[in-house]
Each structure stands twice: as structure tokens, then as C-alpha cells.
C-alpha positions in Angstrom: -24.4 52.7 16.0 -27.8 53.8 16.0 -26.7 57.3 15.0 -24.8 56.3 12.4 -27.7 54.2 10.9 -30.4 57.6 11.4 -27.5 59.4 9.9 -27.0 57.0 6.6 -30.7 56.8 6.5 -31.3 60.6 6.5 -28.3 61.3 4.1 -30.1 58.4 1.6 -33.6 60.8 2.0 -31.7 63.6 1.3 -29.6 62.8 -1.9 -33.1 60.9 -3.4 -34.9 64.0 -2.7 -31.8 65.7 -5.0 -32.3 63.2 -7.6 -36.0 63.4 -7.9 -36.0 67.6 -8.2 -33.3 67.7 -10.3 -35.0 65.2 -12.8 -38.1 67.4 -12.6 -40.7 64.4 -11.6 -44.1 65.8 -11.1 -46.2 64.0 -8.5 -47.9 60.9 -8.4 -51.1 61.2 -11.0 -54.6 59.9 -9.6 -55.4 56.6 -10.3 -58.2 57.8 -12.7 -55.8 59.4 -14.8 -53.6 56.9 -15.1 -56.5 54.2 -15.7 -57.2 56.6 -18.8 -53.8 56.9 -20.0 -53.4 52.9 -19.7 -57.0 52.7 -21.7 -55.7 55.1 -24.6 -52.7 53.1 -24.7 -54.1 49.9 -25.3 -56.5 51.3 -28.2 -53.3 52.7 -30.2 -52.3 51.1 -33.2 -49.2 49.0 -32.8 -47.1 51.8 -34.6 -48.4 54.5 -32.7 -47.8 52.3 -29.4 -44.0 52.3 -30.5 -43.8 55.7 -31.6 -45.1 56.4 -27.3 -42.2 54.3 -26.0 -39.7 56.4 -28.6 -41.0 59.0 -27.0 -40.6 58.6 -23.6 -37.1 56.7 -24.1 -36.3 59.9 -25.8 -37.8 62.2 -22.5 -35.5 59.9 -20.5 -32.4 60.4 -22.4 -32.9 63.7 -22.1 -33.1 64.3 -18.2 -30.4 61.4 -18.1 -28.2 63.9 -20.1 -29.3 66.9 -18.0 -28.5 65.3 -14.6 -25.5 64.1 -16.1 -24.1 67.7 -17.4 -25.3 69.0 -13.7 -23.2 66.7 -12.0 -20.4 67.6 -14.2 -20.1 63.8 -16.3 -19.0 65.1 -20.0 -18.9 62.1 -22.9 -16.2 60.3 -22.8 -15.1 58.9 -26.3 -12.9 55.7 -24.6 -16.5 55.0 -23.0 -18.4 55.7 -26.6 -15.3 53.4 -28.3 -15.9 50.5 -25.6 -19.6 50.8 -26.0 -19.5 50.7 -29.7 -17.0 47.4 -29.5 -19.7 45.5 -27.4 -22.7 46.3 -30.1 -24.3 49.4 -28.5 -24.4 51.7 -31.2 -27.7 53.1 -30.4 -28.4 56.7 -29.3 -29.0 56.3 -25.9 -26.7 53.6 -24.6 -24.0 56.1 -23.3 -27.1 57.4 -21.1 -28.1 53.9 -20.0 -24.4 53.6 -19.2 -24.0 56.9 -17.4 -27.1 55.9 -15.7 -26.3 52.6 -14.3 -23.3 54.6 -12.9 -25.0 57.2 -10.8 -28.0 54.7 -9.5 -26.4 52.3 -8.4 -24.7 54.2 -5.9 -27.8 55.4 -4.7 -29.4 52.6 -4.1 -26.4 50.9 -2.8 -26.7 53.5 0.1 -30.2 52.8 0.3 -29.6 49.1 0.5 -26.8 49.5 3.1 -28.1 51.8 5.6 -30.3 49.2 6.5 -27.6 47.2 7.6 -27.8 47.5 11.2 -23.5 46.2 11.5 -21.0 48.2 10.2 -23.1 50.5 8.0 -20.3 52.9 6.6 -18.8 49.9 5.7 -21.1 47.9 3.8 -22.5 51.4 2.6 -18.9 51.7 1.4 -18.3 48.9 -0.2 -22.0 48.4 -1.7 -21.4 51.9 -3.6 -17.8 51.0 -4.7 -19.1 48.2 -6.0 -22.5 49.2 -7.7 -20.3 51.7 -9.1 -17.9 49.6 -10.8 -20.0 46.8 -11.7 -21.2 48.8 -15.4 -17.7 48.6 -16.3 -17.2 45.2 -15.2 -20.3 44.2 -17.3 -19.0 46.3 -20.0 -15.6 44.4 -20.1 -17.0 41.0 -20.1 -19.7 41.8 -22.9 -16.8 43.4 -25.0 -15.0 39.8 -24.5 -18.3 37.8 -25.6 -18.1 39.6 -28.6 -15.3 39.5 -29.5 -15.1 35.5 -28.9 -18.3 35.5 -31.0 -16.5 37.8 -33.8 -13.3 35.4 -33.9 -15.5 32.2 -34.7 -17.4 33.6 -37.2 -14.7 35.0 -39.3 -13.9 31.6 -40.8 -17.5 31.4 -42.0 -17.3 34.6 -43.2 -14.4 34.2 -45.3 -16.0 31.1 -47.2 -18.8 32.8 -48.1 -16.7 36.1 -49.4 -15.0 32.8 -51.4 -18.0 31.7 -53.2 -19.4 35.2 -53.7 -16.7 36.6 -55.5 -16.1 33.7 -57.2 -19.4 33.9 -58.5 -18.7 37.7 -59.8 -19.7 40.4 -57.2 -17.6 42.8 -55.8 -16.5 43.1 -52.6 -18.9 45.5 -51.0 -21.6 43.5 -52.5 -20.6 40.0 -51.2 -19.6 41.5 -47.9 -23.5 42.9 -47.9 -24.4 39.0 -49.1 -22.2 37.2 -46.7 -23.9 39.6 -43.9 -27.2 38.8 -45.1 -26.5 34.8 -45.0 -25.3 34.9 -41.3 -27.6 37.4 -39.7 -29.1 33.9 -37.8 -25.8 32.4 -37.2 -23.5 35.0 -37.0 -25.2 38.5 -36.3 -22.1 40.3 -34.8 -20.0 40.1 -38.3 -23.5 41.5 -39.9 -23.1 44.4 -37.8 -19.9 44.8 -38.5 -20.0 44.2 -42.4 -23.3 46.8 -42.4 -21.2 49.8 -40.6 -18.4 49.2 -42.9 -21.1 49.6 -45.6 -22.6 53.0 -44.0 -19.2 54.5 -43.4 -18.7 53.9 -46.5 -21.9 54.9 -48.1 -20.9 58.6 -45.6 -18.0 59.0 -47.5 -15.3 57.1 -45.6 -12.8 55.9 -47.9 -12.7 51.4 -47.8 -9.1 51.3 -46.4 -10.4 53.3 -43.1 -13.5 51.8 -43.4 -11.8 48.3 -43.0 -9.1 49.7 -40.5 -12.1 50.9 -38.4 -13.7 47.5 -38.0 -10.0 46.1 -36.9 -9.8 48.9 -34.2 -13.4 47.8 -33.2 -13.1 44.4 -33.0 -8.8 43.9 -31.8 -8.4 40.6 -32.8 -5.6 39.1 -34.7 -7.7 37.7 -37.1 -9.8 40.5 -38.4 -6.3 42.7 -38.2 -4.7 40.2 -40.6 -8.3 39.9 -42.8 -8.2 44.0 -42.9 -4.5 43.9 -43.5 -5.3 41.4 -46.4 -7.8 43.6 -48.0 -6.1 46.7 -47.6 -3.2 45.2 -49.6 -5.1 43.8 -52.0 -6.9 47.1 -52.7 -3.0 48.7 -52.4 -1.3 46.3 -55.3 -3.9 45.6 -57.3 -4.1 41.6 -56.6 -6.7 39.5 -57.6 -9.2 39.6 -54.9 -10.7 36.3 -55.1 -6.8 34.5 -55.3 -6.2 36.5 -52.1 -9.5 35.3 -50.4 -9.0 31.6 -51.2 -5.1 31.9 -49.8 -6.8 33.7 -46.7 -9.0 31.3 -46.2 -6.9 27.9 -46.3 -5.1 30.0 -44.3 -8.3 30.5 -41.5 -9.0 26.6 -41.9 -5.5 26.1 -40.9 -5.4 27.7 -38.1 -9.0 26.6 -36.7 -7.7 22.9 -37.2 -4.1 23.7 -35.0 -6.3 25.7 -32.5 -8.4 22.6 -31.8 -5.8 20.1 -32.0 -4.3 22.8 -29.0 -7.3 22.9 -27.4 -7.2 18.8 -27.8 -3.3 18.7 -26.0 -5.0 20.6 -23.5 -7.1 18.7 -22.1 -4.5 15.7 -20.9 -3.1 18.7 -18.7 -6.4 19.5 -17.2 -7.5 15.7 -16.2 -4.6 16.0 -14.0 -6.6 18.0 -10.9 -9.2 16.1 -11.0 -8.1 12.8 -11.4 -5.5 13.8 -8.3 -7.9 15.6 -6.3 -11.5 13.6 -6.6 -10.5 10.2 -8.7 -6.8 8.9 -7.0 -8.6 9.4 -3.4 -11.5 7.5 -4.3 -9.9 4.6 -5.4 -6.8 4.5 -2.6 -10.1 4.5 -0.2 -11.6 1.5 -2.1 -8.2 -0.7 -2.4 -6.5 0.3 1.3 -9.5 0.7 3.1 -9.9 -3.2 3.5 -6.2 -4.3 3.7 -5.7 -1.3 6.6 -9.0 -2.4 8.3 -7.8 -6.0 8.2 -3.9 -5.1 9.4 -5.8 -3.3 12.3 -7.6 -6.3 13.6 -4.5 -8.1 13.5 -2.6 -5.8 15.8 -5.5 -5.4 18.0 -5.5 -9.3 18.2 -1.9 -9.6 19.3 -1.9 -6.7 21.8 -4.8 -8.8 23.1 
């Protein structure tokens, strides 16, 4: 066992060694140097300061990107789609997620040849699972989202209501609405603002509005998209389509909590069988059983 721990400690050497040459890291700077660059720092303005940390986010996307084309990882457009549908539309988060997937690993094998029992194994099953945990974390923020998404669609539509009944177009009470719930609501901003810049790029509305039902896969914003798309298709008067839309949303919000409501007399059930019903047989048998023992025990006597 112990050569199997030298072993998993040497191979963990070796493949951080790997990873540090490849990245091109220079050597530790003196401390003197670094107490200047931390002195410059602080005397930048704020906008300078920020324009520093572009900078080096921007050095580390880039030997993120070349470590990632050395070991052979090419862009994957399910992973840009998936990242795009839980809000990570910036520049570098297919780096962060590529990232996250060839770390962890690493330092899963770190972490697990100092395991002194069954190292392969937990070296095995650390890296499996530091390996799968960005798409796991991926998944679940895609769900959030989309949860978040689906409750504020309701809001949404009442506010598209009053702004086109009050006389301005669609684009521009889409723009409104996302202005108005940028607190509450800020994942239907985002999606109302890229409708508006693929739009603005020269992407006709109907794709525009089919993109943000791809994005988003929920019935709601499907039929909402749908909706529009019609609308814009026949000619019908947007603001009489919106109103029927939303009674229709308020509608279904009220039967989806009454639902939720129906539910809940199911769900007592484990509880009240497994903690509650106990509880009180204990407190109601408990004397009469302690009392027909003392009896019996009196008569054998």
C-alpha cells in the first residue's frame, strides 16, 4: 500500500509540474516586487484598477484556451447553449467551465493520494466526481432559472398589458417591462435585452422570439412566443391578444396553487404516520399497557 501511495503521490508531482509548464508560470517574484506592484495598485484610479483585473481575466482566458486546445477540448456549442440558458453569456464562462473540468481532477488526485486506504479508489472516485460535479452544477443552475423565468412571466405579461395599452410598441414596452423588473425579476430582463440586441444585429422578431423559447423551454414562454409570433403572422391586435394571454397566465397561476394546495393533504400523510400517530399511541397505550402489566405480574405472584 505504501507503493501505491509514493506512486499516486509522484504521478500528482508529475501531472502539476505538466500543468504549470504548459501554462507558462514564471517563478515566484521577490517579495519586494510584489510589495511594489500591490503599492501601484492601490494608488490607481478605480477605472484603471478595473481595467487591471480585465486584464489579467483576459491573460487567463487566454492560457485557459491554450491548455485547453493542447489537450485536445474543442468548444462545444450543447455546452455554449447550456451555458447561455443558465445566464452565462459572458466571454469567458466556457473557459471557467472548461476549467473547473480539468482542475478538479487534479486536485482530486492530490486530495486522494493522501488517503492512506484504498487510494486508487478514492483517487478514482474523487476525480469522477470532481469531474462531473460542473455539469451537475450546470444542470441545477439551468433549473433555478428557469423556475425563476416561469414565475415571472405572469408579471411580465401585465406590464406588456398596461404598456401597450398606453400606446408603445412592442419592442419598446418589452424594453419598459425589462426596465420595471430588473430588481424583481432580472432573468426576464436578460432575456427581453437579448431579444432586443438580436434584434438590433439584424435578426428578424419571429427568430428573435423563437430564440428566447429555445433558451428558456418552458411551456409558458413557448405558448407567450407562439402568441406573439401569431400575432405578428395575422395581423391581430396586439394589445387584445396580450389581455386574452394574460387572463389566460392568471388562470393558470390560480389552478397551479389550488394544485399545489390538494397537495399538501397527500404530503401530511408521512409525517403524521411516521412521527405524529407514534407519538400519540405512546402517550394513550403507554399507561393502559403499563397498568395491564402490573396486573399480570400480580396474579402470577
Amino acid at each position: 500500500m505504501n507503493s501505491v501511495l509514493y506512486f499516486a503521490i509522484g504521478s500528482t508531482l508529475f501531472c502539476g509540474t505538466l500543468f504549470l509548464l504548459s501554462l507558462g508560470i514564471e517563478q515566484r517574484s521577490r517579495s519586494s516586487a510584489r510589495r511594489v506592484r500591490e503599492v501601484t495598485a492601490r494608488s490607481l484610479p478605480p477605472e484603471r484598477r478595473q481595467a487591471a483585473r480585465n486584464t489579467w481575466t483576459v491573460i487567463a482566458q487566454r492560457l485557459i484556451r491554450t491548455l485547453r486546445t493542447r489537450l485536445g477540448l474543442t468548444e462545444n456549442e450543447l455546452v455554449r447553449q447550456r451555458l447561455f440558458s443558465a445566464g452565462m453569456r459572458g466571454p469567458g464562462a466556457q473557459e471557467m467551465y472548461y476549467a473547473a473540468r480539468m482542475l478538479g481532477p487534479i486536485a482530486a488526485v492530490l486530495a486522494g493520494s493522501f488517503i492512506p486506504s484504498n487510494t486508487l479508489f478514492w483517487i478514482g472516485l474523487l476525480a469522477g466526481l470532481t469531474y462531473l460535479a460542473p455539469d451537475f452544477w450546470l444542470g441545477r443552475a439551468i433549473k433555478q432559472r428557469r423556475e425563476r423565468i416561469r414565475r415571472s412571466v405572469p408579471d411580465a405579461v401585465d406590464l406588456l398589458v398596461i404598456c401597450v395599452d398606453a400606446g408603445l410598441g412592442l419592442d419598446q414596452a418589452m424594453l419598459r417591462v425589462g426596465v420595471e423588473l430588473q430588481i424583481s425579476h432580472p432573468e426576464i430582463n436578460e432575456e427581453f435585452l437579448q431579444i432586443n440586441r438580436e434584434q438590433r444585429a439584424g435578426k428578424p422578431r419571429m427568430e428573435a422570439w423563437q430564440a428566447m423559447a429555445d433558451r428558456t423551454k418552458l411551456p409558458d414562454v413557448a405558448s407567450f412566443t407562439s402568441m406573439l409570433m401569431q400575432t405578428e403572422k395575422f395581423g391581430t391586435p396586439i394589445a387584445r391578444a396580450l389581455s386574452t394571454f394574460a387572463d389566460g397566465m392568471r388562470q393558470k397561476r390560480r389552478q397551479r396553487a389550488e394544485e399545489m394546495a390538494a397537495k399538501t393533504t397527500v404530503k401530511m400523510i408521512f409525517p403524521l404516520v411516521l412521527f405524529i400517530f407514534p407519538s400519540m399511541f405512546i402517550v394513550l397505550l403507554a399507561p393502559a399497557v403499563l397498568s395491564i402489566g402490573r396486573g399480570l405480574l400480580g396474579l402470577t405472584h
